[in-house]
C-alpha positions in Angstrom: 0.0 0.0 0.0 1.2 3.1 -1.2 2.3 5.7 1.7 -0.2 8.6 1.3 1.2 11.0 3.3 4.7 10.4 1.5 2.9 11.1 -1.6 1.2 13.9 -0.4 4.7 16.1 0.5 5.9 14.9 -3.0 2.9 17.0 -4.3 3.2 19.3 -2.1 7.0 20.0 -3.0 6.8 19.7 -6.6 3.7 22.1 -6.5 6.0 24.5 -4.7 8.7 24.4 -6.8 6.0 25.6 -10.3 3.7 28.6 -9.5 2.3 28.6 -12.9 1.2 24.8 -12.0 0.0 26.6 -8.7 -2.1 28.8 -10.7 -3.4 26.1 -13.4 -4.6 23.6 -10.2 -6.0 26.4 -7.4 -8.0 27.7 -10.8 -9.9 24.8 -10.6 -13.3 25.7 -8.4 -14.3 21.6 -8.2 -12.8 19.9 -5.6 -13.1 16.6 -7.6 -11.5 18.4 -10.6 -8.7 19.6 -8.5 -8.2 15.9 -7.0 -8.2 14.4 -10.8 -5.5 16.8 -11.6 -3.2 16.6 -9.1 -3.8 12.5 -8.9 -2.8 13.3 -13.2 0.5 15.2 -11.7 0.8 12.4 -9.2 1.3 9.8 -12.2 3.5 11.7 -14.4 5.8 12.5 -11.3 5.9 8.8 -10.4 3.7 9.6 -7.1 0.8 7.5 -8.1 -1.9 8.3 -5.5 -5.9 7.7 -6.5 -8.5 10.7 -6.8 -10.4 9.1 -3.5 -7.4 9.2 -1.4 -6.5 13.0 -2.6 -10.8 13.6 -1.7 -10.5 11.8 1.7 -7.1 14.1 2.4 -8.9 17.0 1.5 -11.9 16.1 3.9 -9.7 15.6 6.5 -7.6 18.8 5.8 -10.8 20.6 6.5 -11.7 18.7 9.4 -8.6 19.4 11.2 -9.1 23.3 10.3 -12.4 23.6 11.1 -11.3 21.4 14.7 -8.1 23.3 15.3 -9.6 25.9 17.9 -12.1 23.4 19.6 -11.6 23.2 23.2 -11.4 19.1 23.9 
């Protein structure tokens, strides 16, 4: 099983390193046609990582923000 959060910094890196691929992928408005992108840039970087685990990082991204100031 692929390590997602392994992946994930990959992307994250190789997005940092392109601000015109910044600018093509945050222009996207649908969350699922953000994830099909970036799981397309995943491939041809040799990251493979699937659109539903990019969806289910995304959820949780939120979560985590939206849970970051609750008092527990």
């Amino acid at each position: 099983m692929p390590d997602t959060a392994a992946i994930l910094d990959a992307l994250r890196h190789t997005l940092q390193q392109d601000p015109a691929l910044q600018d093509r992928l945050f222009a996207l408005e649908d969350p699922d046609a953000f994830a099909a992108a970036l799981a397309r840039l995943g491939g041809d970087t040799g990251q493979p990582i699937a659109v539903d685990a990019l969806l289910e990082a995304m959820r949780q991204g939120r979560r985590e923000w939206i849970e970051r100031d609750m008092p527990w």
